[in-house]
C-alpha positions as CSV (number, residue, x, y, z in Angstrom):
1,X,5.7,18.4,-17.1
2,X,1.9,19.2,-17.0
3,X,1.8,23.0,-16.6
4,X,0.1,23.3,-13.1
5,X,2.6,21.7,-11.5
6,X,5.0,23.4,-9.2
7,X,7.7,23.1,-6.5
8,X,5.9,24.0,-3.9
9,X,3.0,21.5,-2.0
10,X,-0.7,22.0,-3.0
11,X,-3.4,22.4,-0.9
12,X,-5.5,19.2,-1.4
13,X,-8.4,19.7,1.4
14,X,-9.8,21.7,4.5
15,X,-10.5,20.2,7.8
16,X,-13.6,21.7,9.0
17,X,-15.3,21.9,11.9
18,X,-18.1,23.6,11.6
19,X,-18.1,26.8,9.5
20,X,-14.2,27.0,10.8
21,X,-11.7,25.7,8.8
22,X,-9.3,24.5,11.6
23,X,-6.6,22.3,9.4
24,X,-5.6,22.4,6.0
25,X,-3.6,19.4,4.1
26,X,-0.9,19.8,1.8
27,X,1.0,17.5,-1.1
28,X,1.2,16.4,-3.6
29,X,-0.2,14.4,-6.9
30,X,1.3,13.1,-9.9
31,X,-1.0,10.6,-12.8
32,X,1.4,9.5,-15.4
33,X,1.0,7.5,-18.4
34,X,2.3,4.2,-19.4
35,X,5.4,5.3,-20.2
36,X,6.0,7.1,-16.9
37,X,5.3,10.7,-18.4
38,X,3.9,13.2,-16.2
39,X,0.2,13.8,-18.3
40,X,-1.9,16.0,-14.3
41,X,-0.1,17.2,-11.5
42,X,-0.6,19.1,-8.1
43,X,2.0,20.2,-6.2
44,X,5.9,18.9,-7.2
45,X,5.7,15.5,-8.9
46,X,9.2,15.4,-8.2
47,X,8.8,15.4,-4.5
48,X,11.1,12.7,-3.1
49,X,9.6,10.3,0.1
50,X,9.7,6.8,1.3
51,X,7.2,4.5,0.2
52,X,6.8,2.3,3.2
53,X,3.8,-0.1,2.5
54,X,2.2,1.7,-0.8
55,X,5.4,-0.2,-2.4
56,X,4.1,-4.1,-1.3
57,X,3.3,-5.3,-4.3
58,X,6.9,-4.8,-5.6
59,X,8.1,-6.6,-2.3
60,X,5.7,-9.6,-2.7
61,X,6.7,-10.2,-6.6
62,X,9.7,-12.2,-6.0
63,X,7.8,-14.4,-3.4
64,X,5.8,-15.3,-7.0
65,X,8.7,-15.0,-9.6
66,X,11.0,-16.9,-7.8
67,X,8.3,-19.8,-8.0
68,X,8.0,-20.2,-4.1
69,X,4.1,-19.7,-3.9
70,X,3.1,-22.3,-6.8
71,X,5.9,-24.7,-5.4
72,X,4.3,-24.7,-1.8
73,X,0.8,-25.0,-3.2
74,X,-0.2,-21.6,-2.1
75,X,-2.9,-19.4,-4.0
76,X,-4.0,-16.0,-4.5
77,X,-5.4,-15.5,-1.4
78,X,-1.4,-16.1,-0.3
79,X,-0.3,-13.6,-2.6
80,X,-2.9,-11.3,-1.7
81,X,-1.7,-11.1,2.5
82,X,1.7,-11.0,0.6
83,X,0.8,-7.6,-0.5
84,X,-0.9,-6.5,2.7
85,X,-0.8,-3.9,5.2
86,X,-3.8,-6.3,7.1
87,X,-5.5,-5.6,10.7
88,X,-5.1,-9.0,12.2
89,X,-8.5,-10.0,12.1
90,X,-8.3,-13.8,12.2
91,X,-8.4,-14.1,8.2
92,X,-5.5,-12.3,8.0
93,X,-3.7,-14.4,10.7
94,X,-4.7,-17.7,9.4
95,X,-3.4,-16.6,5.7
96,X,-0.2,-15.8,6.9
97,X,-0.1,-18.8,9.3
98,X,-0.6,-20.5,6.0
99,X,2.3,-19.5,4.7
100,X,4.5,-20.2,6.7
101,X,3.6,-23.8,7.5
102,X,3.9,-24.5,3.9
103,X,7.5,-23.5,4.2
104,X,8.0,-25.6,7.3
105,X,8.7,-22.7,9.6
106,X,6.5,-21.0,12.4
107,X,6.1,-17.9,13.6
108,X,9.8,-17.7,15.1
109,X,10.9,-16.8,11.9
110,X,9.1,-13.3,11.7
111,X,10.9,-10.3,12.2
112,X,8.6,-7.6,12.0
113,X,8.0,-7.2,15.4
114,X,5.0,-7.8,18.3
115,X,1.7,-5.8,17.2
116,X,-1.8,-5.9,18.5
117,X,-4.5,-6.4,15.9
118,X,-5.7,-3.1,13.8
119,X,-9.1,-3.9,13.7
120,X,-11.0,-2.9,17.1
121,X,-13.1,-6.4,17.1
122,X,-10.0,-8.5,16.8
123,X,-7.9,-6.9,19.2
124,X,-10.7,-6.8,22.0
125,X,-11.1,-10.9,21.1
126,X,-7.5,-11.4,21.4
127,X,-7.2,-9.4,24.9
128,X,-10.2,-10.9,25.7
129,X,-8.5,-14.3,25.4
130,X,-5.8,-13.3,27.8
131,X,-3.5,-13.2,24.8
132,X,-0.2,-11.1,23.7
133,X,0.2,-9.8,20.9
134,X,2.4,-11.3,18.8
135,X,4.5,-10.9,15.0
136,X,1.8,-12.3,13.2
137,X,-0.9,-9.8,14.5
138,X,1.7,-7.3,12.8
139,X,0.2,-5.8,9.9
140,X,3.4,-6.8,7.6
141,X,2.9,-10.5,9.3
142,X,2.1,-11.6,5.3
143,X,4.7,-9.8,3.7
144,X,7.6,-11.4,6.3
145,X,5.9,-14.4,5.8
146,X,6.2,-14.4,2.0
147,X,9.7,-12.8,2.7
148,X,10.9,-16.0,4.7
149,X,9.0,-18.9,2.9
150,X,10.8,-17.7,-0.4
151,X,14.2,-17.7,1.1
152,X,13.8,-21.2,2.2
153,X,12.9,-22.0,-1.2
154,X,15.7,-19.8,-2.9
155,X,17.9,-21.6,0.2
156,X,18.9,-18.0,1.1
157,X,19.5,-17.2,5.0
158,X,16.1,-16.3,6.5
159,X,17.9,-14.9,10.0
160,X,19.2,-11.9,7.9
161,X,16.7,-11.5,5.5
162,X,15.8,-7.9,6.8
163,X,19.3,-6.5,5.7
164,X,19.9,-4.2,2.8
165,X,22.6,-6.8,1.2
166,X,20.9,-10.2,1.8
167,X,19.5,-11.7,-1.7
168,X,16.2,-11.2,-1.9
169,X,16.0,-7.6,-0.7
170,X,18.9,-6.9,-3.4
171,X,16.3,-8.6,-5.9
172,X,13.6,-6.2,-4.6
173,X,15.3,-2.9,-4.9
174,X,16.8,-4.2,-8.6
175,X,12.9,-4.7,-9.5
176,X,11.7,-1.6,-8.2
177,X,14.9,0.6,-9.9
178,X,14.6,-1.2,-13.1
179,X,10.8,0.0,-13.7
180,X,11.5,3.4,-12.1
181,X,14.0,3.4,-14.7
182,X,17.1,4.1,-11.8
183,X,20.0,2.0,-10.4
184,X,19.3,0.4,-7.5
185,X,22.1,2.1,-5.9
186,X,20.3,5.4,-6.9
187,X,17.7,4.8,-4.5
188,X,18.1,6.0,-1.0
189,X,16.7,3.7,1.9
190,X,15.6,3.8,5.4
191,X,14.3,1.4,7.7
192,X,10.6,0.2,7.8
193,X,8.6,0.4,10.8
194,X,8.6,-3.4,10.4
195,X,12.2,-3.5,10.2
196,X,12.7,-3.9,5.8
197,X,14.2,-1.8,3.9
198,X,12.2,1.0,2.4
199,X,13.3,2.9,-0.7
200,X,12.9,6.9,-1.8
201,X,11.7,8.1,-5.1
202,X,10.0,10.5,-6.6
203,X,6.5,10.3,-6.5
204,X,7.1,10.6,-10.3
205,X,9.5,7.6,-10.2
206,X,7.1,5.9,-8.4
207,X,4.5,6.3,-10.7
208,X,6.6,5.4,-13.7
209,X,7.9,1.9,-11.6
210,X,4.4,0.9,-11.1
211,X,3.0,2.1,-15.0
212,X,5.7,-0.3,-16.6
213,X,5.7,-3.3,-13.6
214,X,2.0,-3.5,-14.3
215,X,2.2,-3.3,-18.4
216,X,5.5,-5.8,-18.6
217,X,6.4,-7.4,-14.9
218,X,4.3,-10.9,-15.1
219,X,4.9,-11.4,-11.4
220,X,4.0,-7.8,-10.2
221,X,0.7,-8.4,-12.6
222,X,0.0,-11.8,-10.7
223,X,0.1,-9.6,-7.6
224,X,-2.2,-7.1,-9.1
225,X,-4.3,-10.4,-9.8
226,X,-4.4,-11.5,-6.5
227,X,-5.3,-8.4,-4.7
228,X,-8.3,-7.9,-7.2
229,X,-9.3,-11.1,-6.2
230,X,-8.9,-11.1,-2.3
231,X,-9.2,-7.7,-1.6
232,X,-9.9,-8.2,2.1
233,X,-7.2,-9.9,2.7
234,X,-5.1,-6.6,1.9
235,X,-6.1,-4.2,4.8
236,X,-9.7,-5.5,5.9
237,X,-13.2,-4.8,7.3
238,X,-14.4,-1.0,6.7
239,X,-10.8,0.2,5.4
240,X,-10.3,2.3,2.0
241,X,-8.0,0.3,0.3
242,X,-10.0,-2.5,0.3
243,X,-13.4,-1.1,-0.2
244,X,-11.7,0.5,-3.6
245,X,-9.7,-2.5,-5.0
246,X,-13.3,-4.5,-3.6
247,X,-14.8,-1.9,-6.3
248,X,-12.5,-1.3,-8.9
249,X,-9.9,-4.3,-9.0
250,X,-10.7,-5.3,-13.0
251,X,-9.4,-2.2,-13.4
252,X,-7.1,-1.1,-11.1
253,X,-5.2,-1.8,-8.0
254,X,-4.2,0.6,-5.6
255,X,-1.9,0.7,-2.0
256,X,-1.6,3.0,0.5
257,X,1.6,3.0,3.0
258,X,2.0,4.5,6.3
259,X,4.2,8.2,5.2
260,X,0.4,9.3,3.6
261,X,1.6,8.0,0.2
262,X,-1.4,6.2,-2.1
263,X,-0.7,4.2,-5.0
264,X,-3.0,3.3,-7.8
265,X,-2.2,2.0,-10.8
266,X,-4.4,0.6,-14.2
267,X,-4.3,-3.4,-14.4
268,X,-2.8,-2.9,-17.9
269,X,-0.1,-0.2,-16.9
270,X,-1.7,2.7,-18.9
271,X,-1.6,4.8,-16.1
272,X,-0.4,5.1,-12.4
273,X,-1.5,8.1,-9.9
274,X,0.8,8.6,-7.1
275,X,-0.3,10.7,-3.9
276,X,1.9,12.3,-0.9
277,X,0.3,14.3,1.9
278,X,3.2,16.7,3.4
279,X,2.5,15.9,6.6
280,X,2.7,12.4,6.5
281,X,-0.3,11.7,8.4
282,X,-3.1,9.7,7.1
283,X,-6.0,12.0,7.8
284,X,-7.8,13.1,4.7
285,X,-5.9,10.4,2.3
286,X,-8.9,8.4,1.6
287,X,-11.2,11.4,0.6
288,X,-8.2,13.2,-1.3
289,X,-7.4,9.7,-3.4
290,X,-11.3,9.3,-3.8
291,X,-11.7,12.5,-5.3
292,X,-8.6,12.2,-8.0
293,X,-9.5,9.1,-9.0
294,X,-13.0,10.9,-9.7
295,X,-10.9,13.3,-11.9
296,X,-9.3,11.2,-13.8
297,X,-12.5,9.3,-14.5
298,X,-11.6,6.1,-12.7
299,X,-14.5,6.7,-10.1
300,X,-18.2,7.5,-10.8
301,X,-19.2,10.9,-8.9
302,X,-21.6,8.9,-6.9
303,X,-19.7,6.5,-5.1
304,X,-21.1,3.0,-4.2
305,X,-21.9,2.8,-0.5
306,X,-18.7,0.4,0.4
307,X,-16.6,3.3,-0.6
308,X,-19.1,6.5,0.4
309,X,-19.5,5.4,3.7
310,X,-15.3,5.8,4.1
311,X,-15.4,8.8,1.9
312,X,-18.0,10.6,3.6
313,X,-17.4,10.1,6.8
314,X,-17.6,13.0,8.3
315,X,-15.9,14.5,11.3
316,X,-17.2,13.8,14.6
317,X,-16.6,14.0,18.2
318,X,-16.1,11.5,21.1
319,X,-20.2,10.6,21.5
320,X,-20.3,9.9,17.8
321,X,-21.8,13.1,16.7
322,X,-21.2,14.8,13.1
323,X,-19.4,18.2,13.5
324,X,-17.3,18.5,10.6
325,X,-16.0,17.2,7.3
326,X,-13.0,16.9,5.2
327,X,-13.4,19.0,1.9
328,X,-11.3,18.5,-0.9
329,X,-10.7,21.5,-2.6
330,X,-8.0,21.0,-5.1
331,X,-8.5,20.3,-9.1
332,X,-5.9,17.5,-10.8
C-alpha cells in the first residue's frame, strides 16, 4: 500500500468564492497497476461504494460477448450508447432507437424509467414539441437497450431482466467479480437509479476489475474500442467524459457514474485510476480527475481547449459572471 495512503478521506480541492474558501471536497484516489496493486493513493483506497454508471462498460460487455451486437448488424457506435450515461440529445435517441429495432422490440421494453433530456437544447426541443418525456430520453436508455436486445438473442426473459437473479445480470456481476478478483456473491448490491443492479467494491477492487478486463477481457476491450471511437455518443455535447475519452481514447478510456466515482483506465490494462468524492456529489469531479490524470502523466499541463474550457470553468453566479473557482489542492 503506497505509503500516503490512509483511512481517513483526503482533501482533493477548495471551493472558492472569492478570497473565501466556502466548501471543501473530500475522497478519495487509488492508480493501480496491471496487476491491481495499489502503486499512488489519497485518502483510503480501500474505501467501499457503489459504482452506479462508472461500471458501464462491464454492463455493456455481454451485449458484445454474447454475439448479440454483430448478429443484429450493429456497430460501434451501438456499443458506444451501450456504455453511456447520454443526455438525450437526438443522437443519443436515435442510437438507442437503433437498437432496439434491430432486436424487434420498441421502446415498451425499457425499464429504466421516464426522463427528460440532460442536455438543455434537447430538452427545450422536446417541450417545445409538446412532447413527454419518455424511457429513451433516460440517460441509461442505451444500456437497457443493449440489456434487452441481448436477452432476446440469448432467448432469456426481457420482462425481468432488471432482477439480481435473471441471466444476464448473474453474467454481469460474475464478469465484474472475476477481474476484481472476488465472488460474485462477495459483492454487495443496491438498486440503480435506473432500476439495475449496482454492485460495491473497493475503489481498489475497482481498479484492479478494470486493469485486468482491459489487459485480458476481449469484449470489455471492444467496449473500450467503441467508446474511443464514438465518444459523443457516451455522455455528449460540452460534458467531461467525453471531451477526455474525445482527447485521449488511443490511450485511455474513462467513466464517471452518478455516486462522484470516475473511472479511467489504460487501453492496454497497465493501469487503472479510480476516484470517489465523499460526498457523492459531482461538483469538483471533473477538475479533481483532470488534475490526477496530470500527475500521473496521462494529461499534458496545458490542457487542449475541449477539456480546459470544462476544467476551468470557473464559478459563477446567476448572470453568468466569474466569482470563484475550484482549486485542487491535493498531490497523488
Amino acid at each position: 500500500m503506497p505509503s500516503d495512503a490512509s483511512t481517513e478521506p483526503a482533501l482533493l480541492a477548495e471551493v472558492r468564492r472569492g478570497a473565501i474558501i466556502e466548501g471543501l471536497i473530500r475522497g478519495h484516489i487509488v492508480l493501480v497497476d496491471a496487476t491491481g496493486r495499489p502503486v499512488r493513493a489519497v485518502g483510503d483506497p480501500n474505501s467501499v461504494s457503489t459504482l452506479r454508471s462508472a461500471s458501464k462498460p462491464f454492463q455493456a460487455a455481454s451485449f458484445v460477448e454474447t454475439g448479440t451486437a454483430a448478429d443484429l448488424g450493429l456497430g460501434d457506435d451501438s456499443i458506444a450508447i451501450a456504455c453511456a450515461s447520454h443526455l438525450g440529445e437526438p443522437g443519443h435517441v436515435e442510437a438507442a432507437r437503433r437498437i432496439l429495432e434491430a432486436a424487434g422490440l420498441d421502446e415498451s421494453a425499457l425499464q429504466c424509467g421516464f426522463q427528460l433530456p440532460g442536455d438543455p437544447t434537447a430538452c427545450a426541443e422536446l417541450l417545445g414539441r409538446g412532447e413527454s418525456p419518455s424511457p429513451i430520453y433516460n440517460n441509461c436508455s442505451g444500456k437497457h437497450s443493449a440489456m434487452v436486445a441481448t436477452c432476446v438473442h440469448q432467448g432469456w426473459p426481457t420482462e425481468s431482466y432488471l432482477e439480481r437473479d435473471h441471466p444476464l445480470q448473474v453474467e454481469i456481476a460474475e464478469r465484474l467479480a472475476g477481474h476484481a478478483g472476488l465472488r460474485a456473491e462477495e459483492m454487495p448490491f443496491g438498486i440503480d437509479g435506473c432500476g439495475l443492479p449496482t454492485f460495491g467494491l473497493s475503489l481498489r477492487d475497482f481498479a484492479t476489475a478494470l486493469a485486468r478486463a482491459a489487459g485480458s477481457d476481449s469484449a470489455f476491450q471492444s467496449c473500450q474500442s467503441a467508446m474511443a471511437q464514438h465518444p459523443w455518443l457516451i455522455r455528449g455535447t460540452n460534458s467531461f467524459d467525453s471531451a477526455l475519452v474525445g482527447v485521449a481514447g488511443e490511450r485511455f478510456t474513462a467513466k464517471g457514474g452518478a455516486a462522484a466515482v470516475f473511472g479511467a483506465v489504460a487501453r492496454d490494462g497497465s493501469w487503472a485510476l479510480v476516484i470517489k468524492l465523499e460526498s457523492g456529489a459531482a461538483a469538483g469531479l471533473a477538475q479533481i480527475a483532470a488534475r490526477a490524470l496530470q500527475q500521473i502523466d496521462q494529461l499534458a499541463s496545458a490542457l487542449p481547449p475541449s477539456l480546459s474550457e470544462l476544467v476551468d470553468d470557473p464559478v459563477t453566479n446567476w448572470v453568468g459572471t466569474p466569482v470563484g473557482e475550484i482549486r485542487t489542492v491535493f498531490q497523488l
